[in-house]
C-alpha positions as CSV (number, residue, x, y, z in Angstrom):
1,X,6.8,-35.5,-47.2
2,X,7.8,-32.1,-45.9
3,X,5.2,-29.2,-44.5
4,X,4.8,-27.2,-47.6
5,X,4.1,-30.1,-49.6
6,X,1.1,-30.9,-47.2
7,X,0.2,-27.5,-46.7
8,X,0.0,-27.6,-50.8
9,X,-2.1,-30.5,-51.2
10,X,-4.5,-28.9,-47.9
11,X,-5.1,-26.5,-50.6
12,X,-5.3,-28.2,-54.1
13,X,-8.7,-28.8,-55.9
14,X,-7.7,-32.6,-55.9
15,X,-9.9,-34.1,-53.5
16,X,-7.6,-36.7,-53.1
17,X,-4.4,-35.0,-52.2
18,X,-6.7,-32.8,-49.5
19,X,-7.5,-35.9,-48.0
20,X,-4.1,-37.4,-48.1
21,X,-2.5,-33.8,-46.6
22,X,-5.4,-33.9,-44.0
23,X,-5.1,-37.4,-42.9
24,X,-0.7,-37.0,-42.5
25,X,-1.2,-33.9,-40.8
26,X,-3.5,-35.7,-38.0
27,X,-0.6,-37.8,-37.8
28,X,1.4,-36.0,-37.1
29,X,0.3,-31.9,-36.7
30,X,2.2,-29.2,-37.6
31,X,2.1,-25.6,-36.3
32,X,3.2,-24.3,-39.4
33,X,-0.1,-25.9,-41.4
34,X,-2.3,-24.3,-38.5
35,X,-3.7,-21.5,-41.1
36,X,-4.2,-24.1,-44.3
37,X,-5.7,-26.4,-41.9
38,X,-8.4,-23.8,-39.7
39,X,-9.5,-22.9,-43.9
40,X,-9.7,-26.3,-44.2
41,X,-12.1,-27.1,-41.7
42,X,-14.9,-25.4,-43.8
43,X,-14.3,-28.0,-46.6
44,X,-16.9,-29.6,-48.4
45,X,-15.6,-32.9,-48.1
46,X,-16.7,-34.7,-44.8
47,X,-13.6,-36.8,-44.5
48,X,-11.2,-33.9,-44.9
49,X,-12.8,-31.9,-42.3
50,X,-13.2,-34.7,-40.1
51,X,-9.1,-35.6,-40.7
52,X,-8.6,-31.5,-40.5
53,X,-10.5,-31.2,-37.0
54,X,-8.5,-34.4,-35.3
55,X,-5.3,-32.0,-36.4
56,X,-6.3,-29.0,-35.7
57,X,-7.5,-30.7,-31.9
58,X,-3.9,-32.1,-31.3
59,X,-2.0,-28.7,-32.9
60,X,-0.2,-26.3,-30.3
61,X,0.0,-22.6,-30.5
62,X,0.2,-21.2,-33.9
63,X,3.7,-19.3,-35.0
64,X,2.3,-15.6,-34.1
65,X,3.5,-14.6,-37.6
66,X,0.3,-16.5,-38.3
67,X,-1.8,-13.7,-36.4
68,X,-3.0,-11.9,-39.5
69,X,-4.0,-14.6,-41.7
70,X,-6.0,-16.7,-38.7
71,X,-7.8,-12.9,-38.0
72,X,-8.8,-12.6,-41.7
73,X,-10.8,-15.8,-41.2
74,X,-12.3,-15.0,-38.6
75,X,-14.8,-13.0,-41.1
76,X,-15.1,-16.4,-43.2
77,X,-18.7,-17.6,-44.3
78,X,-18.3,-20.9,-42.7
79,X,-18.6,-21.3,-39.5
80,X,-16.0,-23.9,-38.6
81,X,-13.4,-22.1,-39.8
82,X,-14.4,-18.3,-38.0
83,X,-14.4,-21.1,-34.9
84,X,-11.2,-22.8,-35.3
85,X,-9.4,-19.2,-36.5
86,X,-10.5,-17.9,-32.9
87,X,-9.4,-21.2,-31.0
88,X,-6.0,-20.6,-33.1
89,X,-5.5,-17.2,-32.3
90,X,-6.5,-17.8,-28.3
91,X,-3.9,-20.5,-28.3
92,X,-1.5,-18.1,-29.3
93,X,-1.9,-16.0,-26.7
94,X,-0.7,-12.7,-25.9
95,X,1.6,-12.4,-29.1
96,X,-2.4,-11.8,-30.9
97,X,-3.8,-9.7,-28.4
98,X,-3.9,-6.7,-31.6
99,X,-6.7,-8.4,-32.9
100,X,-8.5,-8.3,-29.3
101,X,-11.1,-5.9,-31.5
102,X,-12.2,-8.2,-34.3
103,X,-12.4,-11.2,-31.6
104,X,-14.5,-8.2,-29.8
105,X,-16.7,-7.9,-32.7
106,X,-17.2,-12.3,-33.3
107,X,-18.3,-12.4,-29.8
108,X,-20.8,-9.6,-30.1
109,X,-22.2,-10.6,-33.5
110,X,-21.6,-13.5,-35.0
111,X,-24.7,-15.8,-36.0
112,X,-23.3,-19.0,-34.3
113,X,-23.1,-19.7,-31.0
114,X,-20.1,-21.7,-30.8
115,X,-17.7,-19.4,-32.7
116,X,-19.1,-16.7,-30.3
117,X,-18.1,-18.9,-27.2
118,X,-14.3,-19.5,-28.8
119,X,-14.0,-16.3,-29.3
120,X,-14.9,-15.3,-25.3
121,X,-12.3,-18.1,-24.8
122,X,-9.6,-16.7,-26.7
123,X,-10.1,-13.2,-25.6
124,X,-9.2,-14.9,-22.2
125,X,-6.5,-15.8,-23.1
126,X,-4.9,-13.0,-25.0
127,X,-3.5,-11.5,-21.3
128,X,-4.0,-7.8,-20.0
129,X,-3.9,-6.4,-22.8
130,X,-7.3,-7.6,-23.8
131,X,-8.6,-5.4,-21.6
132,X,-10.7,-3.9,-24.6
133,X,-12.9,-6.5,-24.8
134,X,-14.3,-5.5,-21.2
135,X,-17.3,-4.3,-22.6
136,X,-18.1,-7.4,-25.0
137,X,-17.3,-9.6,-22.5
138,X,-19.6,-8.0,-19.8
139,X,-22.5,-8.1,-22.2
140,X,-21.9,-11.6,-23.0
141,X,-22.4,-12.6,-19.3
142,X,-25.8,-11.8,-20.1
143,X,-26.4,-14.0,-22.6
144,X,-28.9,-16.8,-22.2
145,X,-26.5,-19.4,-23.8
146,X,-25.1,-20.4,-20.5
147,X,-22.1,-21.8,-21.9
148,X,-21.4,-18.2,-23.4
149,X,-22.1,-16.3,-20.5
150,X,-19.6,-18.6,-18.5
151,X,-16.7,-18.5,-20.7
152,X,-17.4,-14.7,-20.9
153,X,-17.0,-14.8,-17.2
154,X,-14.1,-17.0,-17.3
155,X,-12.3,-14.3,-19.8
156,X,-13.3,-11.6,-17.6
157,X,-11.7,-13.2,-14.7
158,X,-8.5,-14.0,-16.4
159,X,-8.4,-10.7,-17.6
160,X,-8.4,-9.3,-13.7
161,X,-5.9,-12.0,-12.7
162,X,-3.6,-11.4,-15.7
């Protein structure tokens, strides 16, 4: 079955095919299902996301044509998904750094902890010209999720290294 007939079924109302698409693509992940798949880790079925999350855990980098889309999500009313669009985009790497803003504004505001935390991570790893995010990144040291504050300092550090 090729990618676009996965990424189809990751997006059909059939329960069944979204389970079939998520289960193939743990087999085997693809980058090019990396935006279907972060949307699909908000679904409501348990065993989709659970077959969505072992794919999106094994996927690589994203294609950074995929920037946009992954940046939209990160506004998303489900949590997992605003988390796994900021891991996405951090994996990228420098080729996102023009959303460096919006990944600004998830790590000052969002109401979960954890997306907050990936999106520190990513900002790390988005290279100099993250440099923006300075300011977020300096008040998130001060957080008193110690997590957060680390990987705020980690970001901050790679950002000086970078």
């Amino acid at each position: 079955m090729d990618i676009s007939q996965l990424i189809d079924e990751l997006n059909s109302a059939e329960i069944t095919l979204r389970r079939r698409a998520a289960e193939r693509l743990a087999l085997a992940p693809d980058a090019a299902a990396a935006v279907s798949l972060a949307r699909a880790s908000g679904d409501d079925d348990e065993q989709v996301r659970e077959w969505v999350v072992a794919a999106l855990e094994e996927l690589g980098a994203p294609d950074p044509r995929d920037v946009a889309a992954l940046a939209r999500l990160l506004v998303d009313r489900r949590p997992d998904v605003r988390y796994w669009a900021a891991t996405l985009l951090g994996r990228v790497g420098e080729p996102a750094s023009q959303v460096v803003d919006q990944l600004s504004r998830v790590l000052a505001a969002d109401s979960e902890t954890t997306v907050r935390q990936r999106a520190a991570w990513a900002i790390g790893h988005l290279g100099s010209a993250a440099g923006s995010a300075r300011h977020a990144l300096n008040l998130a040291t001060q957080d008193g999720d110690v997590r957060l504050a680390r990987l705020a300092r980690e970001a901050l550090t790679r950002l000086e290294d970078g």
